[in-house]
N, C-alpha and C positions, 0 to 999 in steps of 0.2 A: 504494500500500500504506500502510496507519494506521502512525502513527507509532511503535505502541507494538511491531510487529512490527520496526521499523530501531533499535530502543533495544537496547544492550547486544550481548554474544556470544551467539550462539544459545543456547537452553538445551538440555540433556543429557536424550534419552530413553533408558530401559532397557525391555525387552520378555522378560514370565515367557513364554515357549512359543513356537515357531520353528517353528509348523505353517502348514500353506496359507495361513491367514490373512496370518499376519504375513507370508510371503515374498510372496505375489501381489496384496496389498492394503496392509498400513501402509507395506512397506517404499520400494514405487514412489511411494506418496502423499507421506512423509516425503522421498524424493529431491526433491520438485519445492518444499519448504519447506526446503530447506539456508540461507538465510539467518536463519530463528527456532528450526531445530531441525537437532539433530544427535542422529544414532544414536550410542549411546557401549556400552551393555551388551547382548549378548543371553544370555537362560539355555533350556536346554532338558535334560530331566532325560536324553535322550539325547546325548552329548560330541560323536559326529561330526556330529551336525545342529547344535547350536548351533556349533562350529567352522565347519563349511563356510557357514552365514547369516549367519554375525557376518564372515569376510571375504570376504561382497560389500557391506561399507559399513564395513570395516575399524574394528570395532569390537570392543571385550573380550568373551568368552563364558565361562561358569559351568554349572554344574551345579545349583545354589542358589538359591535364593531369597534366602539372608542373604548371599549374595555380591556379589547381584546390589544389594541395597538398604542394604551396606553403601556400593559405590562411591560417592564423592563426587562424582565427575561424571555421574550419574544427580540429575536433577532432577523430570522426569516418568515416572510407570512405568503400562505398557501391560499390561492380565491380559487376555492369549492362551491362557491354559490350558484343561484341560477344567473345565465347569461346576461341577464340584463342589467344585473348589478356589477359586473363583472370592470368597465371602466370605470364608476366612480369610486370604486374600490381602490382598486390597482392605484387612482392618482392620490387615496387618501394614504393610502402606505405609504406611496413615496414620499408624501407632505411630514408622514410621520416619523422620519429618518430611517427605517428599518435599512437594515444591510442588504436585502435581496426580495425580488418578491417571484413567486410562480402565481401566475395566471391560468384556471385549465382555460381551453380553447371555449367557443373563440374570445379573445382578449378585449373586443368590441365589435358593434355592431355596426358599425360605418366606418368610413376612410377619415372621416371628419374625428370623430372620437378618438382612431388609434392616432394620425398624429397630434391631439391634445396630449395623450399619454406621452408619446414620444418625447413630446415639451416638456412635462412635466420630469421625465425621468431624468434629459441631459441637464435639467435647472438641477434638481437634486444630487445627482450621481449614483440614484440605486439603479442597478442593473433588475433587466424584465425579462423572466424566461416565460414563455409560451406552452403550454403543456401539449407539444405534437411529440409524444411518447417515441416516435421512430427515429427523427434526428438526433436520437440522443441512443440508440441502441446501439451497442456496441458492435451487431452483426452489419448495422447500414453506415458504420463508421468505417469500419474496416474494408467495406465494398468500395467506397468513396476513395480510399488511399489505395484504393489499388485499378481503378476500373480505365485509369489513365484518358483514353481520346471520345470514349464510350458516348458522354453530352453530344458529341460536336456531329455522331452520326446515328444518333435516336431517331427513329421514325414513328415506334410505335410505342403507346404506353399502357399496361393495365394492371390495375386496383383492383382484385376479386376478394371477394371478403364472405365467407358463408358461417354463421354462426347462431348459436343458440341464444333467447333473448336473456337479457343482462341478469333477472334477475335467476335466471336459473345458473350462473357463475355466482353472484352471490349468494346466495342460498349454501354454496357448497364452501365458499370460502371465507364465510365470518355468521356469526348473529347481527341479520341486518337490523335495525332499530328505526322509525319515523320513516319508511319507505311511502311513498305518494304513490297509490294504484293509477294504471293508467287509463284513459277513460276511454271508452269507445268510440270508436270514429265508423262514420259512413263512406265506404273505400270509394264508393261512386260519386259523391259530393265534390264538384271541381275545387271547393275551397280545401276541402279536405285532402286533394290529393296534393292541391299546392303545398299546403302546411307540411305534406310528408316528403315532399321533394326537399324543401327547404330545411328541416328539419336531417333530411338524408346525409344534404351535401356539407351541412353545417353541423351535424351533430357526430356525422362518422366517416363521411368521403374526406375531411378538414383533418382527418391524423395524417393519409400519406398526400396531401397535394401540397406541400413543403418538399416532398423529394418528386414529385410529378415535375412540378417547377423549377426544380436541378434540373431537369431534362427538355427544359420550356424554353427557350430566352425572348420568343415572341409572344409571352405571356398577356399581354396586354390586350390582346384582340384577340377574345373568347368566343367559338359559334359554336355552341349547341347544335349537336343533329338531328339527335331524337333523344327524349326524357320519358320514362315511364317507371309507377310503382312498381311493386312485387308484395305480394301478400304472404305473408301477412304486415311485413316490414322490411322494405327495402328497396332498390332502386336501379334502373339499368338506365347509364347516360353514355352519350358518345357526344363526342365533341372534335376540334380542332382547337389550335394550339397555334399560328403561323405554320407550319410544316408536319407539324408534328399530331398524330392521331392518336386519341385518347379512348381509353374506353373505362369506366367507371361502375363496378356491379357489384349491391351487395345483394343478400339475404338472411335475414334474421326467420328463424323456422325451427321445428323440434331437432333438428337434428343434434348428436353429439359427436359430430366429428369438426370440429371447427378447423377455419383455413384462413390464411390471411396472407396472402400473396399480391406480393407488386413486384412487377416485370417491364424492364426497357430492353427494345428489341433496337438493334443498331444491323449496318451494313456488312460488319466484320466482326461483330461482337453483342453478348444480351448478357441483359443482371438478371437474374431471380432472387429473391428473398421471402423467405419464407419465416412469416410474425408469427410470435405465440400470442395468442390473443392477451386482452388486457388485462385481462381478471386472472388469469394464469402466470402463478410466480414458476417458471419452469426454463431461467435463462436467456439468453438471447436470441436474436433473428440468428436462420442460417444463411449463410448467400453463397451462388454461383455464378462465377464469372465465365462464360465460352467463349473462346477466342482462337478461333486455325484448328477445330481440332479439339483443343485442350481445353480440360473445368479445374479452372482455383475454386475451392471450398474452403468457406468463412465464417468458423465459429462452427457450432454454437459458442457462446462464451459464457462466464457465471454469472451474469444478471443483466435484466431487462433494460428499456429506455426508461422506463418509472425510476429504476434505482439510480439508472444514469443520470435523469434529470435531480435526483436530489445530489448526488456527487456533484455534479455541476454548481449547481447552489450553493454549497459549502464554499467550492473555490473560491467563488464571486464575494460571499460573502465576508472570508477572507480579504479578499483585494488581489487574489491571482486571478488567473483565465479571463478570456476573452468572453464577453455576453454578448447573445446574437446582435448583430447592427438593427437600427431604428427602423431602416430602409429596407430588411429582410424580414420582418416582422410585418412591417404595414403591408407590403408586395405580398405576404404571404393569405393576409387577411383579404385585400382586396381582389386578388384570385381565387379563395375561394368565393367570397360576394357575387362577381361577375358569374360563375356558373351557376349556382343559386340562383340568380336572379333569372341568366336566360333562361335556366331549366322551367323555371315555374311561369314564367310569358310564355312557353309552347303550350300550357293549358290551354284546351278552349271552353271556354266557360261556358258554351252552349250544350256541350254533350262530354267535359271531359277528355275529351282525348289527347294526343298528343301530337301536334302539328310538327313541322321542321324546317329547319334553318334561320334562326332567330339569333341577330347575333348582338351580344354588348360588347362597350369597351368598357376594361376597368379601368 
């Protein structure tokens, strides 16, 4: 372990929201980093959920946000909340000196809002990690230092993602607590299917369009081809890129074989990498490089982009390592916005369906 992790007492994390996330994902991740991080605050605007999450890692609970980032042994603060609160959050952190802040995705809901944050962070100096769990995985790190000219002859991109729904991963990996049932929606309702597009691209296409966009550089002029749901939850989008063809599929369904695969196909050479989904502490991505012939295989390694991204935090927090740029952040958010948006204008509100070729700029 780098030295800068055995320097000093762990530093103090605090966590706004006490939902699935935090309980079945940060909290096991942070158990296995007790030597650079401790849980110190938890807040949840519900009292018997933050209670009961704050003592399984015996830590103080709040109701508050200014309670929670008044405590002095809060160092790094974690935004688990619901998305909306999600910027004025992140800019009261930084107002509040904390050393580092994780935002899960997405970090705001406009291009207007992330660079306010932006503002807000280079005014202060805390550094903003974005919770896109894959750029921090060790298997899509080490694909990245080794894939060499791979960007510059991408043609084709796909994100397939097949999985059981969320809470049957939680279920198996903690006692969930203040779980919100989800309510039933009419699959045939045009507004409905927009809300599940938009929902799709923003609540689970937004983990790999961060490395979609490594493989993008004409990102900026987004066409939608065709967008349609998948039942019971999920989405098949294809799109263009400048050159570059996308193709975007998830589905959420009883199945127990989960998959989480993104592939960039090039001229001379393709990536594979293959995610362990979220909710599963079981390692890193694996990845294959093909090139002439020949497959480098990468990793697996001992832990996930969850644990990655709190190692990272620590650094930062510290005052080592590099925190993503301002401009990598915002570009990331605004691509995904841009296919979200076209996706859900090929609605047609008269019967539903899905029309093609709609294109935005971001």
């Amino acid at each position: 372990m780098s030295s800068q992790y055995q320097s000093g007492a762990p530093l103090g994390v605090g966590i706004l929201g006490a939902g699935p996330v935090t309980q079945a994902i940060h909290l096991p991740s942070l158990a296995r980093l007790t030597d650079i991080l401790e849980v110190r605050h938890i807040m949840d605007v519900d009292p018997a959920v933050a209670e009961s999450v704050a003592g399984r890692v015996g830590a103080r609970f709040s109701t508050s946000m200014e309670e929670l980032l008044a405590d002095p042994g809060v160092d790094i603060v974690a935004i688990c909340s619901p998305h909306q609160f999600h910027a004025a959050q992140v800019i009261a952190c930084c107002r509040a000196g904390k050393k580092a802040v994780l935002c899960e995705k997405p970090f705001a809901m406009t291009g207007e809002e992330a660079a306010g944050i932006s503002a807000v962070s280079a005014e202060t100096g805390v550094p903003i990690i974005v919770g896109a769990m894959h750029t921090f995985d060790p298997g899509w790190l080490a694909a990245e230092a080794a894939w060499e000219d791979l960007p510059e002859q991408v043609h084709t991109i796909r994100s397939s993602i097949v999985l059981p729904p969320n809470p049957r991963f939680e279920d198996f990996a903690t006692e969930i607590v203040g779980r919100v049932p989800m309510p039933e929606r009419d699959a045939t309702d045009p507004e409905v299917i927009k809300a599940m597009l938009q929902g799709g691209v923003m609540g689970l296409a937004i983990h790999d369009l961060p490395l979609v966009r490594r493989f993008t550089p004409d990102f900026a002029s987004v066409e939608v081809l065709h967008a349609e749901i998948a039942q019971p939850f999920g989405y098949v989008i294809s799109l263009r890129a400048g050159a570059v063809s996308i193709e975007l599929r998830a589905a959420m369904n009883g199945t127990w074989e989960p998959s989480w695969v993104f592939e960039a196909i090039g001229n001379d050479a393709a990536l594979k990498i293959d995610f362990t989904p979220s909710y599963v502490h079981a390692g890193s991505a694996a990845a294959q490089i093909r090139r002439g012939g020949q497959t480098l295989v990468l990793g697996p390694y001992g832990h996930n982009g969850y644990e990655g991204e709190w190692r990272k935090l620590a650094e930062l927090a510290r005052g080592t390592g590099q925190p993503p740029s301002a401009e990598t952040l915002i570009h990331d958010l605004e691509f995904a916005l841009s296919i979200a948006d076209a996706a859900v204008s090929l609605v047609d509100d008269g019967d539903g369906r899905v029309a093609a070729g709609k294109e935005v700029n971001a």
